[in-house]
C-alpha positions as CSV (number, residue, x, y, z in Angstrom):
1,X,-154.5,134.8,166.9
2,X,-155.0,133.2,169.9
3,X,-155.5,129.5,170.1
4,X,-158.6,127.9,171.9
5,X,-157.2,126.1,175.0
6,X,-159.6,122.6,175.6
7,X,-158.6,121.4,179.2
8,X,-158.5,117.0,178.3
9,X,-158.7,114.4,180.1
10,X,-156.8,111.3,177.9
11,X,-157.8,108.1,179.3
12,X,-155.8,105.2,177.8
13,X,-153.8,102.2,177.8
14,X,-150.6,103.7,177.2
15,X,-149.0,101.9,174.4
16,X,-146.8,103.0,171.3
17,X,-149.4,105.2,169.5
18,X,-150.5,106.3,172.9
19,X,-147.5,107.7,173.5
20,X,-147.5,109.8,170.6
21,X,-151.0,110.8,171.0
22,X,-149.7,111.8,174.6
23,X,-146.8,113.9,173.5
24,X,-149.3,115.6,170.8
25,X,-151.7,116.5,173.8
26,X,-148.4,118.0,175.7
27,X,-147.3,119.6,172.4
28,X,-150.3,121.7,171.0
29,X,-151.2,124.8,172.1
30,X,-154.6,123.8,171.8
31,X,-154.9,121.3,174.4
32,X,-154.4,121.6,178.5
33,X,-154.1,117.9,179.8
34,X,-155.0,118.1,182.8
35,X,-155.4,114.6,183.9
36,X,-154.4,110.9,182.9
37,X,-156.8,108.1,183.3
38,X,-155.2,104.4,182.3
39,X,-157.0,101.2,181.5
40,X,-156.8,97.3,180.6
41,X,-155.5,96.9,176.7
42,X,-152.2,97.2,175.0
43,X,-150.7,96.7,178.8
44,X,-152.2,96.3,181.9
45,X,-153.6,99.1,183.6
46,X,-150.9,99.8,186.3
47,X,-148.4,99.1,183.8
48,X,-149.7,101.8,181.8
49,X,-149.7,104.2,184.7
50,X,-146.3,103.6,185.0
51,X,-145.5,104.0,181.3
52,X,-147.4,107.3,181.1
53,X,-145.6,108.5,184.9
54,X,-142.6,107.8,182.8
55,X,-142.9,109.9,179.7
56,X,-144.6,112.7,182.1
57,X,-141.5,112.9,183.4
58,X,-139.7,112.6,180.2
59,X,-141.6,115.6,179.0
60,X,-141.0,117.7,182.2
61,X,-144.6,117.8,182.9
62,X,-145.5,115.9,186.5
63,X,-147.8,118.0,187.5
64,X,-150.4,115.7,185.5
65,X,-152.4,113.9,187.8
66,X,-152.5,110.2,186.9
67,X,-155.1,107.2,188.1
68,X,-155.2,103.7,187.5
69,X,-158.5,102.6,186.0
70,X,-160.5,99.3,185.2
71,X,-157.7,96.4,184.8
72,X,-160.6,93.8,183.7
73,X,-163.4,94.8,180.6
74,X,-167.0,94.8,182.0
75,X,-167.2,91.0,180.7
76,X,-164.6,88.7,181.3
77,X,-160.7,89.1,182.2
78,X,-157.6,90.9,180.9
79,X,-156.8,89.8,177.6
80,X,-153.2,90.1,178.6
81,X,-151.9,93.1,176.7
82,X,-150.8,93.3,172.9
83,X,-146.5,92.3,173.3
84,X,-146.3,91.6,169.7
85,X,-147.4,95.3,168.4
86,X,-146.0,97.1,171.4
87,X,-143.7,95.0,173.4
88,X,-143.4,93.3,176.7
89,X,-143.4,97.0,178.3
90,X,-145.8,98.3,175.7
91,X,-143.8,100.7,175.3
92,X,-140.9,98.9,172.6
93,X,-138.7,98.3,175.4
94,X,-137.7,101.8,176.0
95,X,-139.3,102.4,179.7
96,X,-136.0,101.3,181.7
97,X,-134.5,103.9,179.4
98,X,-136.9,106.5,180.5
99,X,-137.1,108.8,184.0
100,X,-138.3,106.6,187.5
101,X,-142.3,107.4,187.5
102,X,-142.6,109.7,189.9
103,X,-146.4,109.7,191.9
104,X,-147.9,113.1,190.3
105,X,-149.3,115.7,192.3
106,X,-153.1,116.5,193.2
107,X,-155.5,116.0,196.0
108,X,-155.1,113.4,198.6
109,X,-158.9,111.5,197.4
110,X,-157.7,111.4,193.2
111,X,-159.2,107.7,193.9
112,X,-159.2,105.7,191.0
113,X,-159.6,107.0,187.2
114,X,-163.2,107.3,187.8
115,X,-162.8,109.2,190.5
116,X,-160.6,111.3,188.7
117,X,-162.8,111.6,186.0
118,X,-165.5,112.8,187.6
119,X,-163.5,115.2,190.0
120,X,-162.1,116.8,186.3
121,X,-166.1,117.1,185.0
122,X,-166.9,119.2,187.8
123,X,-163.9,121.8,188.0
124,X,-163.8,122.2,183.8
125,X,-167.8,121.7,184.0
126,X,-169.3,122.4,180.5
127,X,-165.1,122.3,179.4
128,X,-164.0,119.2,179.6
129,X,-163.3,117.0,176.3
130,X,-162.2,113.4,176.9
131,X,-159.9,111.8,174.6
132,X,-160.4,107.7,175.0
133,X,-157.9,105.6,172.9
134,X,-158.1,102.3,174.9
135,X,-161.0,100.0,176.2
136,X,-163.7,102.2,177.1
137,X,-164.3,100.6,180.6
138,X,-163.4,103.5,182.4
139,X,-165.9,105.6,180.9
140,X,-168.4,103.1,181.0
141,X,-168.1,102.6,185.0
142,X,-168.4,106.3,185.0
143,X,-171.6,106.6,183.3
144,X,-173.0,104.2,185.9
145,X,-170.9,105.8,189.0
146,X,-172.6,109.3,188.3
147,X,-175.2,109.6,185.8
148,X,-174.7,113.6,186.0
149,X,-171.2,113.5,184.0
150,X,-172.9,113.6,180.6
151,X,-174.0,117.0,181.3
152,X,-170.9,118.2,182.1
153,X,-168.4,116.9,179.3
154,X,-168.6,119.3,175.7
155,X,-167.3,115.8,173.8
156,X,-166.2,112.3,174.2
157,X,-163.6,111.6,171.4
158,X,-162.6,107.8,170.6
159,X,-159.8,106.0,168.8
160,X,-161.9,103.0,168.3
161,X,-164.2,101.0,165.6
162,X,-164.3,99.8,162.0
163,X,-167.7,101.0,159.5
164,X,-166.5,100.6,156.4
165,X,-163.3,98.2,156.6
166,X,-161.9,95.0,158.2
167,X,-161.2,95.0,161.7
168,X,-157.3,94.6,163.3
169,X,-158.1,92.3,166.4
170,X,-161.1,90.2,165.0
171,X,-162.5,90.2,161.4
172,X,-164.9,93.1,161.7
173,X,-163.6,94.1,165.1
174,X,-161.2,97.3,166.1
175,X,-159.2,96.2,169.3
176,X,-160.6,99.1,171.9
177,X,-164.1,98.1,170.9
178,X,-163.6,94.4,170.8
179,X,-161.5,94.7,174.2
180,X,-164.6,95.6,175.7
181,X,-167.7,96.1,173.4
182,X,-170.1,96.4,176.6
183,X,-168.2,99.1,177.7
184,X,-168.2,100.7,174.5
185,X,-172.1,100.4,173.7
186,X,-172.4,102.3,176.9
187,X,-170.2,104.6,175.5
188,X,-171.9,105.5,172.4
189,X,-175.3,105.5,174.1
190,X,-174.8,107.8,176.2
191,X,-176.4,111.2,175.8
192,X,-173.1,113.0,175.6
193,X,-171.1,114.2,171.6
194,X,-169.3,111.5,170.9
195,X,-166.7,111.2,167.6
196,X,-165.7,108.1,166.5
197,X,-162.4,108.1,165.2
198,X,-162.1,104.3,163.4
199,X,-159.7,102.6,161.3
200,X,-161.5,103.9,157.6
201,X,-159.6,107.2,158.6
202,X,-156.6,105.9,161.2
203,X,-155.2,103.4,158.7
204,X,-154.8,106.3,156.1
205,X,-152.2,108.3,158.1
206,X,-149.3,106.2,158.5
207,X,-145.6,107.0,159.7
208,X,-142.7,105.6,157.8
209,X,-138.9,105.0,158.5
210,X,-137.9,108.2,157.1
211,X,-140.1,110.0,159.7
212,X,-138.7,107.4,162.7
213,X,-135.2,108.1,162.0
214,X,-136.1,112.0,162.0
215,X,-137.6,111.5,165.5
216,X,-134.6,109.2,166.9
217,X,-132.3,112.0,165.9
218,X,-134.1,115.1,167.0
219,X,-132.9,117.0,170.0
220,X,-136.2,116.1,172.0
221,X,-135.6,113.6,174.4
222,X,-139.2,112.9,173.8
223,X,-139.3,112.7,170.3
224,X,-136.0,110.6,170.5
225,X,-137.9,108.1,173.0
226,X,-141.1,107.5,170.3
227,X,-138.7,107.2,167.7
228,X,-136.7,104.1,169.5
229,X,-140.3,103.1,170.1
230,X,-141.0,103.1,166.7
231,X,-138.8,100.9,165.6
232,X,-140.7,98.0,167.3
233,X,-144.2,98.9,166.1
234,X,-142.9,99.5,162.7
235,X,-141.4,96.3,162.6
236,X,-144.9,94.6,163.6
237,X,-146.9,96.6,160.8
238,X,-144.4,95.7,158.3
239,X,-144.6,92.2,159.3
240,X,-148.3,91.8,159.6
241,X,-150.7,94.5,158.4
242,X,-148.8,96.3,155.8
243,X,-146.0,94.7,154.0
244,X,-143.8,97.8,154.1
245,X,-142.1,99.8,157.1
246,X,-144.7,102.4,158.1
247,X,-147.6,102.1,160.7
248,X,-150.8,103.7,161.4
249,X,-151.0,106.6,163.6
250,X,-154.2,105.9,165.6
251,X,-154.1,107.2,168.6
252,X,-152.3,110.9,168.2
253,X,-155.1,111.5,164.5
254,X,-157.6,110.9,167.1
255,X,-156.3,113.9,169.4
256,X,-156.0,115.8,166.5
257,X,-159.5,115.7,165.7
258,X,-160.9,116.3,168.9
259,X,-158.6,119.0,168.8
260,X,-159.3,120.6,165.3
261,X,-156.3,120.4,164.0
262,X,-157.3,117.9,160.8
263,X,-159.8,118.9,158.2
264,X,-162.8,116.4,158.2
265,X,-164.1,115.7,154.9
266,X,-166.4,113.1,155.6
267,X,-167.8,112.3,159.4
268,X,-171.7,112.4,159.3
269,X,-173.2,111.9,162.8
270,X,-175.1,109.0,162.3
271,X,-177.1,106.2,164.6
272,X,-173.8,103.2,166.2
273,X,-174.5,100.2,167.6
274,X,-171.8,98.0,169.0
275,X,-172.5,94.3,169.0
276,X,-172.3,92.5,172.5
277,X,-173.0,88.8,171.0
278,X,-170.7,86.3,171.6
279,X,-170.5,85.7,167.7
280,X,-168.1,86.9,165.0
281,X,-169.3,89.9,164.8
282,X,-168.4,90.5,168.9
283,X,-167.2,94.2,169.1
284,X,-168.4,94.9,165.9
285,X,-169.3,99.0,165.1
286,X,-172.5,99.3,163.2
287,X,-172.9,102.8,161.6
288,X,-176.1,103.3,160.1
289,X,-174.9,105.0,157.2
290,X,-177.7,104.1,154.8
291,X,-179.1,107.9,154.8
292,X,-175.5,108.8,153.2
293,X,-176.6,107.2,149.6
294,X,-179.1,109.9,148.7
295,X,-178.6,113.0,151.4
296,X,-174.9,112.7,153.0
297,X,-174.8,114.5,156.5
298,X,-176.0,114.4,160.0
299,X,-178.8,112.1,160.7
300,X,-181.5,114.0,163.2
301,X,-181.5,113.0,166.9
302,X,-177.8,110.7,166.3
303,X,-174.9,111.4,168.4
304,X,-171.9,110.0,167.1
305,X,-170.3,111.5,164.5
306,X,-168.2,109.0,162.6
307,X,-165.1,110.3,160.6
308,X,-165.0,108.8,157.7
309,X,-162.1,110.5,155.8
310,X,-159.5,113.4,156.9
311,X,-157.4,115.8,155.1
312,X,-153.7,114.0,154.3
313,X,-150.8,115.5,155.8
314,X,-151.0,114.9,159.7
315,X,-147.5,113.3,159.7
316,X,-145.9,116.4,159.4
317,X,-147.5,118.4,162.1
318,X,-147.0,115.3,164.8
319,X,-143.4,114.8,163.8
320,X,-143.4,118.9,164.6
321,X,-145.0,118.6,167.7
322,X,-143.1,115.9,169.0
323,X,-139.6,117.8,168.2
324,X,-140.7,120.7,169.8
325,X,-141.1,118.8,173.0
């Protein structure tokens, strides 16, 4: 049976679980990547560019067009990048070990990710799915830039948000939202599909040593790259979120979904709101998921879907994809 090829655009801030999200997109025969956009977040934005040019190259695969994108949120500065879950690289000190980023190919106007963005919407109009597992400033700037793109993309799929569950950079606060929560609110009222991929479900797929050590020692120079990676970001969850070596897998279980290759059991597309006060509750994801008590399911007229619980298991297929790189 033939598999359904999505052409993607991944627009991130290429960090440890960006990587692996990256080298699942390169992986699956579901997914053509056919462009990189890179934003503000775990790194800075050039700095991500650079870290994504790397692994590209890494992979074999140059011919992916890559842009630099927003290095500041809407509101304020850069927050100076996230060195103590990734590194100083964001990458767990493994990009002097990796291929010299080599300028990827593509027309002479690629312009900035925007530009990129937009240039993608109209050659894969209809086609197009964007995977967004960093600040969403990109996105938002072009919502504003061309007003048309909604109509063009068939989903928007983000690594981002907390409904249920505390959140990892602020108390009720997932670090791509809170990075940027104007950016986001854009984001998720816009017209366009939009699945929201939070922490509730991210937090349940995790990646222990065993696995690490299986990707250090595979034949894949990719897989042996994210495995040396690994070691860093393993050590930071062990330290500070989990008490035991393993760590989520955000990023690549939200390029898995947009992709179809986990099970949802429960993502109802309800009514978000992200909060833009300056209070505690800055960045905050509010899913209005007060119609799931009596009727669960799609609210009428809402267009995020929020998943809420996945089939176990994804481990295993991304430790697959990665060694078959």
């Amino acid at each position: 049976m033939t598999e359904t090829l999505h052409p993607v655009y991944l627009d991130c801030d290429t960090g440890i679980d960006d990587a692996l999200a990256l080298g699942h997109l390169l992986a699956s025969p579901r997914a053509d990547l056919v462009g990189v956009g890179t934003v503000h977040g775990n790194i800075d934005a050039a700095g991500a560019a650079e870290n994504t040019l790397r692994l590209l190259a890494l992979a074999g695969r140059q011919d992916v067009p890559v842009a630099v994108g927003a290095g500041t949120p809407l509101a304020g500065g850069f927050s100076g990048g996230a060195v103590a879950v990734h590194g100083a690289d964001g990458i767990g000190g493994v990009r002097a070990s990796l291929p010299d980023a080599v300028a990827s190919p593509g027309p002479e106007d690629t312009g900035d990710a925007v530009d990129l963005l937009i240039r993608l919407s109209h050659e894969y109009a209809g086609e197009l799915q964007i995977l967004a597992i960093g600040p969403l400033t990109n996105l938002a700037h072009a919502l504003v830039r061309d007003p048309t793109l909604v109509d063009r993309i068939a989903g928007v799929t983000v690594m981002g948000g907390a409904a249920l569950v505390p959140g990892n950079a602020r108390p009720a606060a997932e670090a791509n939202i809170w990075h940027d929560p104007e950016a986001a609110q854009a984001t998720v009222a816009a017209s366009w599909p939009v699945t929201l991929v939070p922490l509730d479900t991210t937090m349940e797929h995790t990646l222990d040593e065993t696995y690490r050590r299986r990707l250090a020692e595979a034949a894949s120079p990719y897989a042996r790259a994210c495995g040396e990676m690994l070691d860093v970001y393993l050590n930071f969850y062990e330290t500070v979120v989990l008490g035991r070596r393993a760590a989520a897998l955000h990023d690549p279980l939200a390029a898995a979904i947009m992709l179809g290759e986990v099970a949802l059991l429960d993502a109802p597309r309800v009514h978000v709101e992200v909060d833009c006060t300056d209070g505690p509750s800055r960045g905050s994801t509010v899913c209005d998921l007060r119609s799931q008590r009596k009727a669960p399911g799609d609210v009428p007229g809402a267009t995020v879907r929020v998943v809420l619980e996945t089939a176990p298991g994804y481990v295993d297929l991304l430790t697959e994809l990665l060694e078959s790189l």
